[in-house]
C-alpha positions as semicolon CSV with decimal commas, in nm:
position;residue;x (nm);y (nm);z (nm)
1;X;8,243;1,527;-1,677
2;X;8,466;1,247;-1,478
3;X;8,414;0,909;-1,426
4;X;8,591;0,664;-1,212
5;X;8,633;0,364;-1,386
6;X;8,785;0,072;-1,129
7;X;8,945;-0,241;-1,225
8;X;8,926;-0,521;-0,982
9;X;9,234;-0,785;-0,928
10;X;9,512;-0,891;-0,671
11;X;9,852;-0,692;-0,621
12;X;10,119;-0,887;-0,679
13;X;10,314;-1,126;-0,920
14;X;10,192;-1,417;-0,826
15;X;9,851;-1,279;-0,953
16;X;9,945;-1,132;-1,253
17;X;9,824;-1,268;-1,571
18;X;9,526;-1,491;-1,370
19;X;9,151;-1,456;-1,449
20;X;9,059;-1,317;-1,140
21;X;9,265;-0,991;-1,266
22;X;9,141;-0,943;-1,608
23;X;8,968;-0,584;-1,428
24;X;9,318;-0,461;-1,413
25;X;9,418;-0,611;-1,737
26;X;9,167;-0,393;-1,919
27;X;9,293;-0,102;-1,753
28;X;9,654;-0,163;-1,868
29;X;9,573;-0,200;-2,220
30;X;9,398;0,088;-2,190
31;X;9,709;0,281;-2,027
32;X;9,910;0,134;-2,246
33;X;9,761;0,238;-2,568
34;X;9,756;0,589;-2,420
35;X;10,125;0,613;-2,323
36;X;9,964;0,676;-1,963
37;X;10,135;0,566;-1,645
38;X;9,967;0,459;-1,338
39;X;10,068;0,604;-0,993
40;X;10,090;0,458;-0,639
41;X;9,823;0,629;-0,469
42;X;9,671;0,568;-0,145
43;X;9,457;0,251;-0,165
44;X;9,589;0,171;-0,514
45;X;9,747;0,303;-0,852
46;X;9,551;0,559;-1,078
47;X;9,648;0,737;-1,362
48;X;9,373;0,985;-1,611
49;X;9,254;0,975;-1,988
50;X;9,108;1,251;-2,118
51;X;8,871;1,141;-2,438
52;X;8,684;1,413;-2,636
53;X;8,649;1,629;-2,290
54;X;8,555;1,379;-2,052
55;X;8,820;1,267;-1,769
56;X;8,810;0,907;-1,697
57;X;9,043;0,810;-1,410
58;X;9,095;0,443;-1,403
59;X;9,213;0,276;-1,059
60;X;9,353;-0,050;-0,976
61;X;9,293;-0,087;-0,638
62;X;9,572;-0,205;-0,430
63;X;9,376;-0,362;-0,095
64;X;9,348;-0,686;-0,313
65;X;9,025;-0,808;-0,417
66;X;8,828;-0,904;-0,109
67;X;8,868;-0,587;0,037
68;X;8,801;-0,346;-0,301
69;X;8,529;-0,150;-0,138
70;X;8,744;0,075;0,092
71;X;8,944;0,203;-0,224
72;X;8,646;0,244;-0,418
73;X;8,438;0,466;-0,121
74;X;8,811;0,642;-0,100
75;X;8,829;0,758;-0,434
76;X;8,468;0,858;-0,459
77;X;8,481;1,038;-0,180
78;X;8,842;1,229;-0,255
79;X;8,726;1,273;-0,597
80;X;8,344;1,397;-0,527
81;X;8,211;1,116;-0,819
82;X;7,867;1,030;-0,805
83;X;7,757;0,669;-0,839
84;X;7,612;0,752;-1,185
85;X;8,016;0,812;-1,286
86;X;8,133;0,456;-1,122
87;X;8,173;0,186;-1,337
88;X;8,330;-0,166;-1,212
89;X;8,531;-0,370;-1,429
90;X;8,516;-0,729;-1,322
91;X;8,541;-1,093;-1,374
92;X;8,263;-1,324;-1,403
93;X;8,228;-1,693;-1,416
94;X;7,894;-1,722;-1,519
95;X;7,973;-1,569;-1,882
96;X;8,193;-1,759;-2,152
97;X;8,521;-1,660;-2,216
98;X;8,517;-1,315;-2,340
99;X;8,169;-1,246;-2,356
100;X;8,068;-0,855;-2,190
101;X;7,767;-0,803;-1,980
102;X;7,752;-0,417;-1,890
103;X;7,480;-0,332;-1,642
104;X;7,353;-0,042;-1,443
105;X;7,334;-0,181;-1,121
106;X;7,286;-0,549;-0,942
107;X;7,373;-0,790;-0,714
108;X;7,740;-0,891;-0,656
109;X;7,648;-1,218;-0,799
110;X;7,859;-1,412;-0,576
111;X;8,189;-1,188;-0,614
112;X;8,362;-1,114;-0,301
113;X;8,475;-0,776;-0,482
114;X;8,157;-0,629;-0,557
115;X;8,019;-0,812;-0,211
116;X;8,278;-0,595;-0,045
117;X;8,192;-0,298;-0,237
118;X;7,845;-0,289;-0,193
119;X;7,888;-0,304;0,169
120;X;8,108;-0,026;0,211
121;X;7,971;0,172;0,012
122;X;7,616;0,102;0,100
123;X;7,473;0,078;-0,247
124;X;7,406;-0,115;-0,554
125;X;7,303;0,131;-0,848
126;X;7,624;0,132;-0,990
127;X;7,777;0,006;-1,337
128;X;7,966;-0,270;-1,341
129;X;8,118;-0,445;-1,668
130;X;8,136;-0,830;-1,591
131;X;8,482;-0,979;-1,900
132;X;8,322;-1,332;-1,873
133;X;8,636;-1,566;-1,813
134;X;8,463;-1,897;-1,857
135;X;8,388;-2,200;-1,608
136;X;8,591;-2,488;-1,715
137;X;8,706;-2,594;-1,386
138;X;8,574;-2,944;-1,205
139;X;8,373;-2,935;-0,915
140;X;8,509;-2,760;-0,599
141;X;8,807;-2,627;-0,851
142;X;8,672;-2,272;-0,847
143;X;8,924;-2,088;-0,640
144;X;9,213;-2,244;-0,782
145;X;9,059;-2,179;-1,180
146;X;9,007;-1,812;-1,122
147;X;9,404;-1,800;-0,939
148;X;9,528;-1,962;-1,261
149;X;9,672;-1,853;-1,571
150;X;9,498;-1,806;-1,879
151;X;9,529;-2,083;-2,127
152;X;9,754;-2,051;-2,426
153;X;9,428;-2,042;-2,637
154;X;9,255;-1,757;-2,429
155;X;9,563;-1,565;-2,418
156;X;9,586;-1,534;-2,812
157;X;9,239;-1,383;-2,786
158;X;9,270;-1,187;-2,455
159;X;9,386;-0,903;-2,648
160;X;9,104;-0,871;-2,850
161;X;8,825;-0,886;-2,507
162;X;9,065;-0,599;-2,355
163;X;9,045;-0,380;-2,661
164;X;8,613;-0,483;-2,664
165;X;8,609;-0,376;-2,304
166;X;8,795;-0,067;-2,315
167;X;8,557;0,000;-2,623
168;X;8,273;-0,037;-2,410
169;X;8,420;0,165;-2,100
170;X;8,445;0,473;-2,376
171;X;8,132;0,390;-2,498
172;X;7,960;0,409;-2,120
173;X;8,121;0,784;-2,060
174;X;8,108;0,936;-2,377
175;X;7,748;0,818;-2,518
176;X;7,606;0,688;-2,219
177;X;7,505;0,350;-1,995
178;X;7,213;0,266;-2,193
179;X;7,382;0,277;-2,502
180;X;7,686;0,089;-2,453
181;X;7,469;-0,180;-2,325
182;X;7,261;-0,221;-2,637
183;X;7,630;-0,225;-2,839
184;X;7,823;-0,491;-2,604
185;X;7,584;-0,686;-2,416
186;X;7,516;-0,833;-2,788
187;X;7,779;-1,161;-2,832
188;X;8,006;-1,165;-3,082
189;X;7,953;-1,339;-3,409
């Protein structure tokens, strides 16, 4: 069994390291701890981990955020996944700092990359894993909070939320959706 697991952020330096790309930070912690090495694709940069006989290709979509939705329906159509195999990795406002919230399908909740996914693709049963990254940001500040940096406190813990999400990414394809929610929509002590 495959499973395309996507990581939403902005190409770019001037992005990297900013909240609104902690989807691709999880997937290059995960690459990184597997030696793996993504690739310049069409529509973005993929590269494959193989875990106890399940593929999971992992794709950073290169059409920046707004516009996620064509590499998504791209890849699931190239690749022949079905939605039950499509996981989202994204930020979300509405969650503290670190805090997971894996769920089998929803609303975009106000995310211009899942907006844009659900209307290419045409659907909304699909997994997504919201990293929460906090709402400290005065009023009207949202776009410029989720463009900035992490804070020198959040980055010593960053790690830590990458490794949890990449737990709960193996946890969705090798013992299921239902399961992996039970284990990481729980908070942390």
């Amino acid at each position: 069994m495959a499973f395309l697991i996507v990581g939403l952020g902005n190409i770019g330096p001037e992005y990297a390291n900013t909240r609104h790309n902690v989807g691709f930070d999880v997937l290059n912690a995960w690459a990184e701890a597997t030696k793996s090495h993504f690739t310049n694709v069409r529509y973005g940069a993929i590269t494959e981990i193989l875990l106890k006989g399940k593929r999971f290709m992992l794709l950073k979509p290169s059409t920046y955020m707004n516009l996620s939705g064509k590499a998504v329906n791209y890849w699931i159509q190239a690749e022949r996944f079905d939605m039950e195999e499509l996981l989202v990795v994204v930020d979300d406002l509405a969650l503290p700092f670190g805090t997971l919230r894996m769920r089998k399908q929803g609303s975009d909740g106000g995310h211009n990359g899942l907006k844009n996914i659900n209307e290419i693709i045409g659907y909304r049963q699909y997994a997504r894993l919201r990293v929460g990254i906090g709402n400290t940001f005065a009023q009207g500040r949202q776009i410029d909070y989720v463009l900035s940096e992490w804070s020198d406190e959040e980055q010593k813990t960053l790690p830590a939320v990458l490794d949890r999400a990449i737990d709960a990414i193996k946890a969705f394809g090798l013992a299921g959706i239902d399961r992996a929610m039970n284990t990481f929509n729980t908070p942390q002590p």
